[in-house]
C-alpha positions in Angstrom: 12.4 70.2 106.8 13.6 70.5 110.5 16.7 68.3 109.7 17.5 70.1 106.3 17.8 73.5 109.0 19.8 71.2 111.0 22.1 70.6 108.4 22.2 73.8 106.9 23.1 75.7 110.0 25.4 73.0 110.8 27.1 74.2 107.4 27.6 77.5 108.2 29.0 77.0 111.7 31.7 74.7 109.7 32.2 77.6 107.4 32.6 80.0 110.0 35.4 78.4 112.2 37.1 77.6 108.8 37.4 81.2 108.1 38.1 82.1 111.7 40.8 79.5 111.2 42.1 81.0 108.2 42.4 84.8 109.5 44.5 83.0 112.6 46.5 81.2 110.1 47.2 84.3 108.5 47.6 86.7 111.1 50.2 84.2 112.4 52.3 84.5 109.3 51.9 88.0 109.4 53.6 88.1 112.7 56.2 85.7 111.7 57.2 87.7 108.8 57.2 90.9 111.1 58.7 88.9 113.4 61.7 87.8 110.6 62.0 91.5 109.6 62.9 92.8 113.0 65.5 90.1 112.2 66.6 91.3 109.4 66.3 95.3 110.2 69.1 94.1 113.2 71.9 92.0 111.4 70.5 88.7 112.5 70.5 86.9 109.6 70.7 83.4 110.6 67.4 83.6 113.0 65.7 85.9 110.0 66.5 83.0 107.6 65.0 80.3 109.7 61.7 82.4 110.1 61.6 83.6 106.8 62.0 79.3 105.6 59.1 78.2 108.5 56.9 81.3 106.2 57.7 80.0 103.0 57.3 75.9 104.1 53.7 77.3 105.1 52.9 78.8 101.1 53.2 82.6 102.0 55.4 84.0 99.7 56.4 88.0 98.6 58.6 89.8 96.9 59.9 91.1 100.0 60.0 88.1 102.1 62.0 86.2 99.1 64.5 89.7 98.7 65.4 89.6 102.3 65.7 85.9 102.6 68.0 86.1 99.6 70.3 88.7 100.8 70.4 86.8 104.4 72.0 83.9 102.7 74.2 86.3 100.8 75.4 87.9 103.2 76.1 84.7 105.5 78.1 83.6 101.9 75.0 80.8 101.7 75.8 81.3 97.7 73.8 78.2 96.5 70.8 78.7 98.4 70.4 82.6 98.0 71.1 82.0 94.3 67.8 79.4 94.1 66.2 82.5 96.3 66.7 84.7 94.0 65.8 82.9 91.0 62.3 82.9 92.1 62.5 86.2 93.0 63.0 87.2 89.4 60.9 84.6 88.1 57.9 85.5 90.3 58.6 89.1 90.9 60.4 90.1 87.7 59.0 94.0 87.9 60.1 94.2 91.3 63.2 93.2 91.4 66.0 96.0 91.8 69.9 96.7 90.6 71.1 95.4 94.0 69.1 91.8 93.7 70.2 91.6 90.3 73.7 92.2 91.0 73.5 89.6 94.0 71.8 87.0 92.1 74.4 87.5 89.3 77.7 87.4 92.2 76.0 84.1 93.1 75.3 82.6 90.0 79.3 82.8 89.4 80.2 80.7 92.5 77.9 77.8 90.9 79.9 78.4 87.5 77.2 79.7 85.6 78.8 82.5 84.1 75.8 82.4 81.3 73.5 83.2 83.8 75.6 85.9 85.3 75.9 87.6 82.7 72.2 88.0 81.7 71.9 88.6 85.2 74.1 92.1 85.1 72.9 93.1 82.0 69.5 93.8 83.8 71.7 95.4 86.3 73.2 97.6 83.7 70.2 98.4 82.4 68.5 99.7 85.8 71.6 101.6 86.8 73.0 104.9 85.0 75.8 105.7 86.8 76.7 102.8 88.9 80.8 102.0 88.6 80.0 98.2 88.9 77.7 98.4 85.7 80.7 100.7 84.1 83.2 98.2 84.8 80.8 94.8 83.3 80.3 97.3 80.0 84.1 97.7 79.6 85.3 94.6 81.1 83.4 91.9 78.7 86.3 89.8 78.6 87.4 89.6 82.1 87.3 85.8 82.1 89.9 85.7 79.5 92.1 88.2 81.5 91.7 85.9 84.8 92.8 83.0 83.0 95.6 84.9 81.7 96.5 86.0 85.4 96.4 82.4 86.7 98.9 79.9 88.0 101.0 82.5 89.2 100.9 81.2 93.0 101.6 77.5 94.5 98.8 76.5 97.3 100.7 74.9 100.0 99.1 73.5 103.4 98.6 75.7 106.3 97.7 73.1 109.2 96.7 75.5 112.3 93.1 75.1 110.6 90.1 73.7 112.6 86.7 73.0 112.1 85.6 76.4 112.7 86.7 79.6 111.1 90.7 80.8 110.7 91.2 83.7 108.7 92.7 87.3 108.4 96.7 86.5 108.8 99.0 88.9 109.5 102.7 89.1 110.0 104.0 89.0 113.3 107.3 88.6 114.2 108.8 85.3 113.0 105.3 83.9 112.9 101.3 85.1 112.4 98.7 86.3 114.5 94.6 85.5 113.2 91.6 85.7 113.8 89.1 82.3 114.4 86.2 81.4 116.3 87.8 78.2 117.7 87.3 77.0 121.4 86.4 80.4 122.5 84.2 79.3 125.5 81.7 81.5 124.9 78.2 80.4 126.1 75.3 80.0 123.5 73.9 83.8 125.0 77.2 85.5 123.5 76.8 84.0 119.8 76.5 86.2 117.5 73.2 86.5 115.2 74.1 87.7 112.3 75.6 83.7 111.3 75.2 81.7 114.7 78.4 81.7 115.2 80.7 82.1 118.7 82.2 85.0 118.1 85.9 86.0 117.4 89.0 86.0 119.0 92.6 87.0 117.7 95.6 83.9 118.1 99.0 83.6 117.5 101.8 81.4 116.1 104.8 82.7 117.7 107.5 80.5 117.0 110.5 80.8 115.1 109.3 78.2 112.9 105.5 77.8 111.6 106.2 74.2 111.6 107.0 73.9 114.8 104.8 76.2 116.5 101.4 76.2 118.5 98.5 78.3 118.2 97.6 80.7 121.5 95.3 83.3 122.4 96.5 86.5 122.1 95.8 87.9 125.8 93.2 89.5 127.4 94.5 92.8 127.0 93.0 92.2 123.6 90.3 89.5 123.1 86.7 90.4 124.9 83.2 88.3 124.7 82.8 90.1 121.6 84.4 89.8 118.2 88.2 90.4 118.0 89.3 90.0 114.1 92.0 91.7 111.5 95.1 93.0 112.6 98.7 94.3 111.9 101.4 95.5 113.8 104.3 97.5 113.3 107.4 96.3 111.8 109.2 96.3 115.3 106.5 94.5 117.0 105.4 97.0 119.3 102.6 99.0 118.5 98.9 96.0 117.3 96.0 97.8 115.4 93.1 95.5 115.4 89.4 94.7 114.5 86.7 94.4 117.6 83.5 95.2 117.9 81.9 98.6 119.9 82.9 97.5 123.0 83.6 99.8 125.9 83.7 99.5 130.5 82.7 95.6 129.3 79.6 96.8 127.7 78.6 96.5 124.3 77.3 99.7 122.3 74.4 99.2 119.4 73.8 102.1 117.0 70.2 104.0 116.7 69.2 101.0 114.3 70.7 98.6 117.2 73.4 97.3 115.6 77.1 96.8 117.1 79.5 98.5 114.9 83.2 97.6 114.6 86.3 100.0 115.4 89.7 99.8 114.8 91.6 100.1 118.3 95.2 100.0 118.7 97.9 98.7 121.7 101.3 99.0 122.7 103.3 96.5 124.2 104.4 97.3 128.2 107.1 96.0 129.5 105.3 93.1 131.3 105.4 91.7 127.5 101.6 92.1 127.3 99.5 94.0 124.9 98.2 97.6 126.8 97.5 100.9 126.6 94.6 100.2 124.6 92.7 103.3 122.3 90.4 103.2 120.1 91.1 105.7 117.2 89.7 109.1 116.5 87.5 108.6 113.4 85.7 105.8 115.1 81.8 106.4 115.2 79.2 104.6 117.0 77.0 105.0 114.0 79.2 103.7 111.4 81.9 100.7 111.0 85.6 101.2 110.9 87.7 98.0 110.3 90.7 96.2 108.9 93.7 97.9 109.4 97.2 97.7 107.2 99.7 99.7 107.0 102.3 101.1 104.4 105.7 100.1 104.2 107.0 103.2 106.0 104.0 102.7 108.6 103.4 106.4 108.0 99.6 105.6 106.3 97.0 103.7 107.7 94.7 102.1 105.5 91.1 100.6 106.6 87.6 100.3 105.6 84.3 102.0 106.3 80.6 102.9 105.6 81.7 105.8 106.6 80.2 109.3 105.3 81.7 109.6 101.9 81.3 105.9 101.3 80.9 104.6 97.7 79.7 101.5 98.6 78.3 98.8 100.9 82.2 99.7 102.3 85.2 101.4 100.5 89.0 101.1 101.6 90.4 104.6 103.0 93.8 106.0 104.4 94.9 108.1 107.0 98.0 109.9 108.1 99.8 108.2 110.8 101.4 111.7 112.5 105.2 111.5 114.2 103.1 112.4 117.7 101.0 109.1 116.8 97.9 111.4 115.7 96.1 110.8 112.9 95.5 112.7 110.0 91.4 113.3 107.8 90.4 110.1 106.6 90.5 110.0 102.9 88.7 107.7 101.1 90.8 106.2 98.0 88.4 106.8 95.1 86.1 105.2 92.3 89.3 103.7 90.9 90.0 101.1 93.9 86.1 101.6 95.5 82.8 100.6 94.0 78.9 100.6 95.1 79.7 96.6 96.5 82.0 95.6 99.0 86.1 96.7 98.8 87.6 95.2 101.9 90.8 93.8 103.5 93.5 95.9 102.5 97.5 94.6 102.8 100.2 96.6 101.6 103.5 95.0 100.4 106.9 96.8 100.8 106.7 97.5 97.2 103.6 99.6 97.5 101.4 96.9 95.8 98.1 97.2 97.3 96.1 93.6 97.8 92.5 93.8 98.7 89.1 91.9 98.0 85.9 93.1 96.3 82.9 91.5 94.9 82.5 95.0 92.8 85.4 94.1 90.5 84.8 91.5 87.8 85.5 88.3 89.9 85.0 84.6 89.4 82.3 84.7 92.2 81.9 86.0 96.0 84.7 88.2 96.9 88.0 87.9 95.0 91.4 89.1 95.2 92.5 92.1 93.2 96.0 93.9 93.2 97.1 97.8 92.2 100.5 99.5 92.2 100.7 102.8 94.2 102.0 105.8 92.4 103.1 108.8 94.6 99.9 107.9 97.3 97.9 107.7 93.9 95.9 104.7 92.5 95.7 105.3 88.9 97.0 102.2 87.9 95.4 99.0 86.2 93.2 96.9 89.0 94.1 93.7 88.5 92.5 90.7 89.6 95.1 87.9 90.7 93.6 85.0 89.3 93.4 80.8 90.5 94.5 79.2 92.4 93.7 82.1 94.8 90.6 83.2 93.5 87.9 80.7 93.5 84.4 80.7 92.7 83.5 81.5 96.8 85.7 84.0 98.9 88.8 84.4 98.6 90.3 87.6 101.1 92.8 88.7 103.6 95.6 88.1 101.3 98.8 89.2 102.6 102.7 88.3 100.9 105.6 89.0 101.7 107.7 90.9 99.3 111.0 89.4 99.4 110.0 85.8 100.2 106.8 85.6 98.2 105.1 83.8 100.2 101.9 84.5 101.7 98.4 83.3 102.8 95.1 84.3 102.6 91.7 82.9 103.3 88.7 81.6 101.8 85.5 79.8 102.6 85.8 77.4 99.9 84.4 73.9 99.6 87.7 71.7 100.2 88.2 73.8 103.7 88.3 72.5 107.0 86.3 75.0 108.5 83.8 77.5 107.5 86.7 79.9 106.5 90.3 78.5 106.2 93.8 80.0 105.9 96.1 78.8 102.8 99.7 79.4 102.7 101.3 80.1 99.0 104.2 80.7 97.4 104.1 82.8 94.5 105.8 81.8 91.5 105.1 84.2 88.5 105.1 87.9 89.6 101.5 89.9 88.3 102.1 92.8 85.1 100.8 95.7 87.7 102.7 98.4 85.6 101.9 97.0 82.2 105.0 98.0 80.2 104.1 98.0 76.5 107.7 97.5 73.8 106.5 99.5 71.1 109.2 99.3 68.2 109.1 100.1 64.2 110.5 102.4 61.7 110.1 105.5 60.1 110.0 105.7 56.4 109.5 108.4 53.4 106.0 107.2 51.8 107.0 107.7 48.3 110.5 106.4 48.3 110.5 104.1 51.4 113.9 105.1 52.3 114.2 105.4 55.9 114.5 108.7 57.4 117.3 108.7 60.2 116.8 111.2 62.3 113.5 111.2 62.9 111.5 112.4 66.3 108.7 109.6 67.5 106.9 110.8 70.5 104.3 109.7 72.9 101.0 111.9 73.7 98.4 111.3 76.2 94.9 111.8 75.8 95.4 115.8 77.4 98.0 116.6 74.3 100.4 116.8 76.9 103.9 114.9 75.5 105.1 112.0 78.0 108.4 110.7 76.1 110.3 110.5 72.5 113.0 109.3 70.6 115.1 109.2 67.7 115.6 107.0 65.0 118.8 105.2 64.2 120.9 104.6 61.4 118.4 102.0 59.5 115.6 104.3 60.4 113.9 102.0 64.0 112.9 103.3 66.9 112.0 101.3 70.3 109.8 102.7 73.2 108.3 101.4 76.5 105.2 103.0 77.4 102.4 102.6 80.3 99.8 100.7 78.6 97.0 101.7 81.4 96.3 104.4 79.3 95.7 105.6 76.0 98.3 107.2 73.9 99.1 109.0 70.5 102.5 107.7 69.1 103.8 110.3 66.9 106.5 110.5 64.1 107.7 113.8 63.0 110.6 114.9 60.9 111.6 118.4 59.1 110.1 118.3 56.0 107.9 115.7 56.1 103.6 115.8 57.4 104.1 114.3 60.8 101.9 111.1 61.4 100.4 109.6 64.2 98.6 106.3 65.4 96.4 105.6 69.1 96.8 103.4 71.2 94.4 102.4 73.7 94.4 100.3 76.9 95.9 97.2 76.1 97.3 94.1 77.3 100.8 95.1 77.4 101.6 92.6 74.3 104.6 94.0 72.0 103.1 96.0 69.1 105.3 97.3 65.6 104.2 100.2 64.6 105.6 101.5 60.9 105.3 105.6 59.6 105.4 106.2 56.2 105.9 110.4 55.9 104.9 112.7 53.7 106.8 115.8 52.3 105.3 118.6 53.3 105.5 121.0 50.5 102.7 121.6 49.2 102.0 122.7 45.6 98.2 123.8 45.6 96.6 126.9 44.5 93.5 129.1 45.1 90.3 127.2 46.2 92.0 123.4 46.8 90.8 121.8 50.1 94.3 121.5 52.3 92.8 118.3 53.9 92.3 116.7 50.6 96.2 117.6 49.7 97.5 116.6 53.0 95.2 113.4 52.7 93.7 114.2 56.1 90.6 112.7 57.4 87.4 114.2 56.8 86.6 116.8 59.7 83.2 114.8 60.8 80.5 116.6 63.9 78.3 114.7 65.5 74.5 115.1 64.9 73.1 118.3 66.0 76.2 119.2 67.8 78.7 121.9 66.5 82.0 121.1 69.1 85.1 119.3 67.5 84.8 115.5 68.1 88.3 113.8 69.9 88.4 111.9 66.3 88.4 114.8 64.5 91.2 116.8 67.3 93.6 114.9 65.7 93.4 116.5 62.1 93.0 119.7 62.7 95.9 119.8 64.2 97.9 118.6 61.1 96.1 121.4 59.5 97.8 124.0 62.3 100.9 122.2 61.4 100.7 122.9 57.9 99.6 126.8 58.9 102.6 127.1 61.2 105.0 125.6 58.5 103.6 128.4 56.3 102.7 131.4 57.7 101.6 133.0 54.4 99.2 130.3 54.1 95.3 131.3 54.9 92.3 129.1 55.0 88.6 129.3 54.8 86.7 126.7 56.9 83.8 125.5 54.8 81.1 123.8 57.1 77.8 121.7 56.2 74.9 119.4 57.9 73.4 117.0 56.8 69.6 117.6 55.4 67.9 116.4 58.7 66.2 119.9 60.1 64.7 123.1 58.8 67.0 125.2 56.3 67.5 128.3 58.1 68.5 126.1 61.0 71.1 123.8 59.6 72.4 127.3 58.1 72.9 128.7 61.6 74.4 125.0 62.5 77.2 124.9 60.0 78.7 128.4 60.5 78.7 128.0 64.4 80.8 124.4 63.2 82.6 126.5 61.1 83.3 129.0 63.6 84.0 126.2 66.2 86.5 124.4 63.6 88.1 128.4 63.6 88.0 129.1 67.1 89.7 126.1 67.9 92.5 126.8 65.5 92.9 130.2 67.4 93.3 128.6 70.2 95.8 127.2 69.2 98.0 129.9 67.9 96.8 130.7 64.8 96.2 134.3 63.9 92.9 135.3 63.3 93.2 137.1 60.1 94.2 134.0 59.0 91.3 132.0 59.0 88.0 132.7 57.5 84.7 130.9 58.2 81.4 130.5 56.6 78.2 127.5 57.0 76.6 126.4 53.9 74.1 123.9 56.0 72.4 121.4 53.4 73.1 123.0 49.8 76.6 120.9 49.6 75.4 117.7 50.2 78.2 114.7 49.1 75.6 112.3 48.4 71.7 111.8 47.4 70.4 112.2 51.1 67.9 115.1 50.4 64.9 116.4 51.8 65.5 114.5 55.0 67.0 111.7 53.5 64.8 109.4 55.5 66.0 106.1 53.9 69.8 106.9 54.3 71.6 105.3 56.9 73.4 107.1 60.1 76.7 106.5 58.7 75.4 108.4 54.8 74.0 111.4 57.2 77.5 111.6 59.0 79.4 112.2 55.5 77.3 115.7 55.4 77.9 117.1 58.8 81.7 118.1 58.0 84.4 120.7 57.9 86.5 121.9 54.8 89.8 123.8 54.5 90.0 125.5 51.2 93.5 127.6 50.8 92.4 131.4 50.5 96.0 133.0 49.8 
């Protein structure tokens, strides 16, 4: 009995420092993981990551430790092993995974070529975002593979051999030769590497030869370079005046933010006439609590453009531009819009002497990581078609600080690419196929009288934008053709018009810029019609449709009654009732109320327009004029047999 005490006790001491053990064991991970999200909270990725891996080789796992160890390898461009993060992160976690983590795991998925995956991957990001221009751009963009591919080939890699084993990128033009940024043979002690990657930290070199070829690589100068990072630059045309990247850096001293992180500025310096860089500012709409980096400027070095976090910010950082004053004073930072920026990353700007603006985003569609895209700027505006420029440039990694010049074409940028000597590595090209920025669309055909098919010489064919507002015509020639260019960005309403005749019209929308023949046949315009005929019906319009519940002209149905004030201003005698019905969906005295305020909507529009009022006549007749069998609710009729109700009529009063 004495020994089965013994033994028993003995048990429960064993038990005891097992679970003493345990709540060490776990008390330790706990302060790991606190200890890797003080990491993370500070930029330090690279020490966060190892942490975060000693926490998961132990079996603790979350959906927050696996979400921050994720975007740690994302954002140190780690694509394969924050795309195997991620996957378990859905897999595991699939409730708690938000719009960001699915559009990461999606950008990474592309760089190891499963565009499947990708895709499934932002169609749960579309579907947790509502207004997110990223999510926009994959629902209108399907097919942005296809337009890649048709983008590619244009450019000719060459070799660029002032690479090391470290990392060389952001080129920019300098004199006969470049200056960049790299890591290389900095001599910076272990204390001054930076956390965020591990890495020594950045200085800014030159190749200032006459030749490339011939030329060695050189620091910059102390005026410039610090213990601290040193990275994108450009100078003026004349060589005089440096804007460049560094971190917060001020008396030798470093300055973190409230969240202790070291921001970047954009500084700028002259060159004194010792023939070193001085004079040394930093620029006004610095902050210490947000980023400002990667200057370029325009051809007439009267805009500066750079990125920022800053307040007004889109995204994780947008491209903005600045007035660059006579006095040297800058103007209010102004951030270039939801055309150029999304809610990801827009970053390293370059502006060619033909106002062609390069820069790189991972919000665009892209083959994977950051890619290059190209705009043409209007008048300081970017409305035109973002364009991505395709391979050999763009690769499934990043791809960024792409510069060319114009009258050359050649150019380099960099990219952190597999084949590379380095972690980053700069590529020269030549480019050999200019991009379609404007996207110039030949639209040619000819006019014709619909009865007779005799062309009609003479004839007005104009363009219309989506605001009615006319952006070009033309006349046809003696065998009836016409021929015009027009800006296939946008949509457009090509119109042909001739005395006598019902003008006739067909849209256009965004297109590829391929040639496109487009034929009229016309109708003569007199009409021979009495008392109670539908004008639509004898102009062969189409049906005047509303949308359910709703009682506002559609932009389908804009187009028709216009024909109809056409027809009204070729006769002014002419009068019209508007006849309006619903469908049978909805209480009677309510679809009653519906149709007359469509009838009156159909009118009031028509007034608008410069119609007289004692001209038109309105009245509803809701559901008792119903054009098929969908009664009573019509609950086994389709959408589409509902939509044939819910219309306007035109009958001819006088």
């Amino acid at each position: 009995m004495a020994k089965k005490v013994q033994y028993l006790f003995g048990m429960l001491c064993c038990l005891f420092l097992l679970n003493v053990s345990a709540q060490e064991t776990v008390e330790k991970e706990n302060r790991l993981v606190t200890k890797g999200n003080e990491r993370y909270d500070e930029y330090s990725f690279r020490p966060a990551i190892d942490i975060y891996k000693r926490v998961l080789d132990k079996g603790y796992v979350s959906s927050d430790l696996l979400k921050k160890l994720g975007n740690s390898y994302y954002f140190n461009a780690d694509y394969a092993e924050a795309a195997e993060t991620y996957q378990k992160l859905v897999k595991n976690y699939p409730s708690e995974v938000g719009p960001e983590e699915y559009f990461r795991y999606a950008q990474t998925l592309k760089t190891l070529s499963d565009y499947d995956g990708a895709k499934t991957a932002m169609a749960e990001f579309a579907k947790l975002t509502t207004d997110d221009n990223r999510a926009k751009l994959y629902n209108t963009e399907s097919s942005f593979l296809e337009d890649i591919k048709n983008n590619s080939g244009r450019y000719r890699l060459e070799a660029f051999k002032y690479n090391s084993p470290y990392s060389d990128f952001a080129p920019s033009f300098y004199k006969e030769g470049l200056i960049f940024s790299s890591d290389r043979d900095t001599g910076n002690l272990a204390r001054y590497r930076h956390t965020w990657n591990s890495k020594d930290f950045l200085d800014l070199y030159k190749v200032d030869a006459d030749s490339l070829s011939t030329s060695t690589v050189s620091k910059l100068g102390e005026g410039v370079n610090t213990r601290l990072h040193e990275s994108t630059s450009v100078t003026t045309k004349d060589g005089n005046t440096l804007y460049f990247t560094r971190n917060n850096f001020k008396e030798g001293k470093y300055i973190k933010d409230e969240e202790g992180v070291i921001r970047l500025k954009v500084f700028r310096a002259t060159m004194t006439d010792e023939g070193a860089w001085g004079n040394l500012e930093e620029l006004p709409f610095n902050s210490d609590a947000y980023s400002v980096a990667h200057p370029a400027l325009s051809p007439d070095e009267k805009t500066l453009y750079f990125v920022s976090d800053m307040t007004g910010s889109l995204g994780a950082s947008d491209i903005f531009m600045t007035e660059v004053k006579e006095d040297g004073t800058f103007g209010t930072p102004v951030n270039l819009g939801n055309t150029i920026n999304t809610e990801a990353r827009e970053t390293f700007p370059f502006v060619t002497g033909e106002n062609v603006l390069y820069f790189s985003s991972d919000g665009h569609p892209g083959l994977g990581g950051l890619d290059v895209f190209a705009t043409k700027i209007k008048e300081g505006k970017f409305e035109e078609a973002i364009l991505n420029v395709g391979e050999p440039v763009n690769s499934k990694m990043d791809d960024f600080t792409f510069i060319i010049d114009a009258e050359s074409r050649k150019g380099y940028f960099a990219s952190n690419r597999a084949d590379g000597q380095g972690a980053d590595d700069i590529y020269a090209f030549l480019e050999t196929e200019r991009l379609n920025l404007e996207c110039v669309q030949e639209i040619t055909g000819t006019v014709r009288d619909k009865v007779s098919n005799e062309v009609l010489v003479g004839a007005t064919v104009k363009v219309i934008d989506e605001n009615n507002d006319e952006i070009m015509s033309t006349i046809t020639d003696a065998d009836g053709n016409y021929t015009l260019s027009i800006d296939c960005n946008q949509g457009n309403f090509v119109r042909a018009t001739v005395q006598g005749y019902v003008p006739s019209e067909e849209y256009l929308g965004k297109s590829d810029g391929k040639a496109k023949i487009i034929d009229f046949y016309l109708e003569k315009d007199t009409i021979t019609a009495g008392f109670g005929d539908d004008l639509a019906k004898l102009l062969q319009l189409s049906t005047i449709y509303f949308d359910f519940d709703k009682y506002n002209i559609r932009k389908d149905s804009e187009v028709e009654v216009e024909k109809v004030i056409a027809a009204m201003e070729k006769y002014p005698s002419l009068k019209i009732k508007v006849n309006s019905h619903t469908d049978s969906r909805g209480k009677d005295s309510y679809n009653l109320l519906l149709s007359q305020k469509r009838a009156e909507a159909t009118v009031n529009y028509m007034i608008a327009k410069g119609i007289a009022k004692d001209r038109l006549v309105s009245e509803g007749f809701g559901e008792t004029k119903l054009v098929n069998e969908c009664t009573n609710g019509g609950a086994k009729c389709s959408a589409a047999e509902h939509e044939l109700n819910r219309r306007s009529e035109f009958i001819i009063e006088e």
